[in-house]
N, C-alpha and C positions, 0 to 999 in steps of 0.2 A: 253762214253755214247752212247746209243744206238738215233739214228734219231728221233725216233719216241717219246722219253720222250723229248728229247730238242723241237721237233716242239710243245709239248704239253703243257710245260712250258712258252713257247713262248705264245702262245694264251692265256693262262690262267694269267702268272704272269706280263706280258707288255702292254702297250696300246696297241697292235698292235694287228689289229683284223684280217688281214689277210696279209702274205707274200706279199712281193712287186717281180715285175721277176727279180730284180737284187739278192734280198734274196733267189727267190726258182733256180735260177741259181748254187749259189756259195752253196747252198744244194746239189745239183749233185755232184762236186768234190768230187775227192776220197782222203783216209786220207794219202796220199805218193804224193811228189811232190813240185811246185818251181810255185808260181802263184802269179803275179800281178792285182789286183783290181785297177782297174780307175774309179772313183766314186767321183760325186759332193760331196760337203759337203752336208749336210741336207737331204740325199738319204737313211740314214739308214744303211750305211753299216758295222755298230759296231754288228747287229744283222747280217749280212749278212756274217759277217767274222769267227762269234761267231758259226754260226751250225757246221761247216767244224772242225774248232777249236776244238769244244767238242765234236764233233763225233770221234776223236781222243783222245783224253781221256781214259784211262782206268778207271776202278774204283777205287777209294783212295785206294794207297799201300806204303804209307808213304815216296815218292819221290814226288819232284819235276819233271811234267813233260809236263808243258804247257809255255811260256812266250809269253807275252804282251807287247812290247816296245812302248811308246807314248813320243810325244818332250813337254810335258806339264806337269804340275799335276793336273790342270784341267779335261785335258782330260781322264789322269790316272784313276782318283776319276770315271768320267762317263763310263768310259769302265768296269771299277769295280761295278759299281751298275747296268749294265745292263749283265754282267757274274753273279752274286751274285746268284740272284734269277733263271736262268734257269741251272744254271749248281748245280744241286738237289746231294747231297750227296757228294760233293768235295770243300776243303777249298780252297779258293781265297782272297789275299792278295795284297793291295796296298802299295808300296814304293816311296817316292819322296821328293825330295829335302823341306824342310821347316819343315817338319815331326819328331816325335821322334823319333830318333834312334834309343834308348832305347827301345820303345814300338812298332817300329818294327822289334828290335834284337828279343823281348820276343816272337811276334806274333811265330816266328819260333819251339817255342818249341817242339811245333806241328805241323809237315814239311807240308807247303803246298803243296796240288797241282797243282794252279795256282798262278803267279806271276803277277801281272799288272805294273810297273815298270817304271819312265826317267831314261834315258839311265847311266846319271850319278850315281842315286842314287843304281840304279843297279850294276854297277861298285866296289862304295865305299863298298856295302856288302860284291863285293867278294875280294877284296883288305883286307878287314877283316878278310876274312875267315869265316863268317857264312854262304855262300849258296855253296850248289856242284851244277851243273848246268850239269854234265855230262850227266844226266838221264833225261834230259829235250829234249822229242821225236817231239815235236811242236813249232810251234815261228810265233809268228807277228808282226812286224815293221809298225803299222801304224800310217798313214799319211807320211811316208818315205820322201817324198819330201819338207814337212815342217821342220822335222829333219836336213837334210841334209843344208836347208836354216839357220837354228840355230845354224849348225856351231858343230852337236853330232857328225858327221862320224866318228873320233875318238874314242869315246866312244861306238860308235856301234859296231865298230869292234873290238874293244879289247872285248868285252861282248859274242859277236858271238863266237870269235875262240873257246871259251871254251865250245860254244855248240856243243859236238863233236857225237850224237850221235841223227840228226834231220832228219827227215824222213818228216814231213809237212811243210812249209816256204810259210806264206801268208805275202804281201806287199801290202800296199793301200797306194793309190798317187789321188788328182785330177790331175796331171800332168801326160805324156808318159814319161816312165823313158828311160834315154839314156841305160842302160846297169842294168844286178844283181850284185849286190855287187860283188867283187870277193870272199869275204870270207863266201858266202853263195853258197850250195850245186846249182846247174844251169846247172843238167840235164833237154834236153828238157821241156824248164818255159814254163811257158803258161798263157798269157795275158787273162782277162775276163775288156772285154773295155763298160763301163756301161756312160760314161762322156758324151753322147751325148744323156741318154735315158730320156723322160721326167725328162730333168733337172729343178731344183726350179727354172733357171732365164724362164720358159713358164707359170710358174704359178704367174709371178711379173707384177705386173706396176711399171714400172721405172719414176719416175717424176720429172720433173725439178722444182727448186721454186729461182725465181732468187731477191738476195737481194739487194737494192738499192745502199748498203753502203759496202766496203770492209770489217767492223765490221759485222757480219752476227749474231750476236748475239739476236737483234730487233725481225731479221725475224724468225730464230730458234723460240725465243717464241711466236709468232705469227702462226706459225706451229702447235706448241705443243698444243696449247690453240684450233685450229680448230680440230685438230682431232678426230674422234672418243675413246672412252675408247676404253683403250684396251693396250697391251705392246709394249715399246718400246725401242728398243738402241738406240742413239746419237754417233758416232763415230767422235773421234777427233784425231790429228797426235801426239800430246804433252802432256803429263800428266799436264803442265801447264796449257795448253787449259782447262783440264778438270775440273781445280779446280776450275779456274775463270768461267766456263761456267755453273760450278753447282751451286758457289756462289752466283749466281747473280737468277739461277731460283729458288733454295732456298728462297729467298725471296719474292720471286712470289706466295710462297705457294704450289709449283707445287711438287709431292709426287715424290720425284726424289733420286736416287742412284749413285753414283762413283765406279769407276772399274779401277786400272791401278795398273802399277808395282812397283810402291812407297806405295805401300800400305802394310800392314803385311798382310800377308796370311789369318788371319779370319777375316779380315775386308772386304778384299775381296772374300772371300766364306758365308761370312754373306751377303755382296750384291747383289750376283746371287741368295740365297735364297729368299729375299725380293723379288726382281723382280719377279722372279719362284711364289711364293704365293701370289704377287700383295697388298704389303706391301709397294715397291714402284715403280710401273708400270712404269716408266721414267729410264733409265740406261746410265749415261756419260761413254763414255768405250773409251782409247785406243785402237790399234789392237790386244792387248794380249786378248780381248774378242772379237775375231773376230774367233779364233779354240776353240774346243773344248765343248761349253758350248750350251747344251739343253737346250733349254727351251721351253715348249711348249705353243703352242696359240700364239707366240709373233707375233705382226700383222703389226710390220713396222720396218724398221732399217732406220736412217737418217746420210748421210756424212756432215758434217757439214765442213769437210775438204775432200780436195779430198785425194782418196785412192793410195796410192805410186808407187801402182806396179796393174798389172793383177790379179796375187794371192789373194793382198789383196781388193782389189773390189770384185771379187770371192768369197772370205771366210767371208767378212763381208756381201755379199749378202745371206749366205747362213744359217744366223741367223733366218731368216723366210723364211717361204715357205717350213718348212721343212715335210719331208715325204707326204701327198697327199696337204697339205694346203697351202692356200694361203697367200701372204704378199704386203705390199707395200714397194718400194726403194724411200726415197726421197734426191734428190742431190741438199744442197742449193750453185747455184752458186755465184760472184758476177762480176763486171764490169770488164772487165779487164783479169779477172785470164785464166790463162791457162786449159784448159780442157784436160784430157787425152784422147786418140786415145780410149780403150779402154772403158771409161764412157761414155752408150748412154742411153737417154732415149726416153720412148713414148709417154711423154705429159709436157704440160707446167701447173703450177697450182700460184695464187696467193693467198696464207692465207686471212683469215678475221679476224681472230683472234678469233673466234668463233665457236664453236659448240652445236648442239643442245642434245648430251650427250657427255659431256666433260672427258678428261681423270682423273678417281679419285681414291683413293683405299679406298676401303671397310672396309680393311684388316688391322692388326698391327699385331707388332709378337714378341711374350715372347722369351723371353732368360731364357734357366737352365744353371748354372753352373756343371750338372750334366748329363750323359749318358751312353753310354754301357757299359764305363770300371768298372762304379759305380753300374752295373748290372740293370738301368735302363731300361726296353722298350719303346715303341710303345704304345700299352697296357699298363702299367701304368702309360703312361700320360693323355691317354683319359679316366681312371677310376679317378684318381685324379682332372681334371678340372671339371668330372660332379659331381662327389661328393664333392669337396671340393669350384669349382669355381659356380657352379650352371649353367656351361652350359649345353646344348643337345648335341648330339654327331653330330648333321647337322650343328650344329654353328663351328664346332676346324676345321681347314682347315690343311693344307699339314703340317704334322712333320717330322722335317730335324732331324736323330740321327746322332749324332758321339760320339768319344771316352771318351770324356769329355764335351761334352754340346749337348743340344737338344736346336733346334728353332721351334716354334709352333703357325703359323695361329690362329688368334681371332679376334673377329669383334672388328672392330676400338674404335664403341659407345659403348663397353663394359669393354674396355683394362683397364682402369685405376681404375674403380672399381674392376676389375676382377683380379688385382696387388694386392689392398691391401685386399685384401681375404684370398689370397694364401700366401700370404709371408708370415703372422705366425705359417704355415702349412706343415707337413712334407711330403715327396713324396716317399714313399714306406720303411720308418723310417728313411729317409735320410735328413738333415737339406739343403735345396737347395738354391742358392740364386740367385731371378726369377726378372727379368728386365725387361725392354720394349727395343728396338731397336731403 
């Protein structure tokens, strides 16, 4: 792809109103070579890795010739929807573990271009024998040091060798990596070291909120209740933590989400939605939603437990404050516990339990059992809610498509009449069946 169409894309298809110097940096690189990115999380550098990437590109000639390696499918999904849209005239394809096989043996029918890919599920394709990977002239490994800590090196490298024919090799780490892989090309690399530049923790308040009681549960909703509207995550060490911590503000009434790795995978892609549309502005999360997951505006992250390691303080900081905006950190302590070396903050604060615009959601969100494979769009959801649901098109907030189901923003005080509207209703002659969340 030529520079000048992806920077144009960029401007036009993303929020992003103008390039940050870490993104007009890694613009510069040429499309030959062996470069490490060091870059906070939350800095943007999925667009930042992406110019260089698709400035290497040629135009679709029915090889694969771009790969994406991510230790997540999270992250997979977000790297794939922020390629999607600026890489204009070249198919781009997500693989990862939980996924249909099947329906991603088919997507290949049609060789992609680009691959987005975990490393494993990457693997199992070519252990299949459905992808050649020779012809693949490009590669990025990011977050590499997340990977590596997941325990894929393995898998990374048996994937690599078979890329025999790479000419670009981008790596991103918020970490300094000890060495390049050895089974990656490491003619004179060349580090672009961004970790120190206006990172999101200058744009944080870091605040202490210490709870009375080793039970920190009290104080958490007391927190919750002072704060301003607006988003937030709750990070917690144990998926058990998180069900008792949601159970209990559940009852509180508090418009709140779950997030952990006991979950099926659309329960937990249904709750980064909610949160994302403010359906339910509150989000319990282990540390598996501490990589990968955009969300924008979210204006507080709270440790309810402390963070294990460096990284993970890090990566859960880095949930807000991302690209120019601002966040708060709040760390509730309690008597006694240990404080890591690492967790510092700037101020001490004591909840009232109160606020004078309280955290609330506006918002609730349909479920279709129906989407793109059904040859639903975008477009024919927003033609069917105003014709069929009687809203305006300023009322449908954020529609989530995927393969098989669409989720869709609608005001709260209308959801339940606006259910039984639609349900005896077809959506583009397709008999749907439309829920609430």
């Amino acid at each position: 792809m030529k520079q000048t169409e992806i920077l144009a894309n960029i401007l036009r298809r993303t929020r992003i109103a103008e390039l940050n110097p870490m993104q007009r940096r890694m613009a510069e690189i040429p499309s030959r070579g062996t470069f490490t990115l060091l870059a906070p999380t939350g800095s943007g550098k999925t667009i930042a890795f992406a110019i260089p990437f698709l400035k290497s590109i040629a135009p679709a000639k029915g090889q694969i010739q771009g790969v994406v390696i991510a230790p997540s499918r999270e992250l997979v999904l977000q790297i794939a929807e922020v390629l999607r849209p600026i890489a204009t005239g070249l198919k781009t394809v997500a693989f990862y573990g939980g996924h249909s096989m099947q329906e991603e043996t088919n997507s290949l029918s049609v060789t992609p271009d680009i691959i987005v890919a975990t490393p494993g599920r990457l693997l199992d394709h070519l252990k299949r024998g459905h992808l050649d990977l020779g012809t693949v002239s490009s590669l990025v490994l990011d977050e590499y040091d997340k990977a590596l800590e997941l325990g894929f090196a393995d898998e990374m490298k048996r994937v690599c060798r078979r890329l025999t024919g790479l000419r670009l090799v981008i790596l991103t780490s918020a970490t300094p990596l000890a060495a390049i892989p050895e089974y990656l090309p490491a003619k004179d690399p060349q580090t672009i070291d961004f970790s120190e530049s206006d990172t999101p923790r200058r744009r944080m308040q870091v605040v202490r909120v210490e709870s009375p009681s080793r039970d920190k549960l009290t104080t958490l909703s007391d927190l919750l209740h002072s704060l301003p509207n607006g988003r937030v995550i709750v990070f917690v060490n144990h998926r058990e933590s998180a069900e008792r911590i949601y159970d209990s503000l559940k009852k509180e009434h508090l418009p709140i989400g779950l997030y952990h790795g006991g979950l099926d995978q659309n329960d937990r892609e249904n709750a980064i939605v909610q949160l994302a549309n403010g359906s339910t502005p509150v989000l319990i999360s282990t540390d598996l939603g501490a990589r990968g997951l955009d969300i924008p505006e979210l204006s507080a992250v709270v440790h309810y437990h402390m963070p294990t390691s460096p990284e993970a303080w890090t990566h859960r900081n880095g949930r807000t404050a991302r690209q120019e905006a601002k966040g708060d950190i709040y760390v509730i302590t309690a008597e006694g516990e240990d404080i890591p070396y690492y967790v510092t903050t700037d101020r001490d604060y004591a909840p009232s339990g109160h606020s004078s615009d309280p955290i609330h959601s506006d918002t609730a969100t349909l479920y279709f059992n129906v989407g793109k494979k059904e040859k639903i769009s975008r477009g024919d959801i927003v033609g069917f809610l105003i014709a069929k649901g009687g809203l305006t098109a300023s009322e449908i907030g954020v529609i989530t498509l995927r393969d098989h189901a669409a989720l869709v923003g609608v005001p709260r005080k209308k959801a339940r009449e606006l259910l039984a509207r639609l349900s005896p209703e077809k959506i583009k002659n397709t008999r749907a069946k439309i829920s609430l969340l």
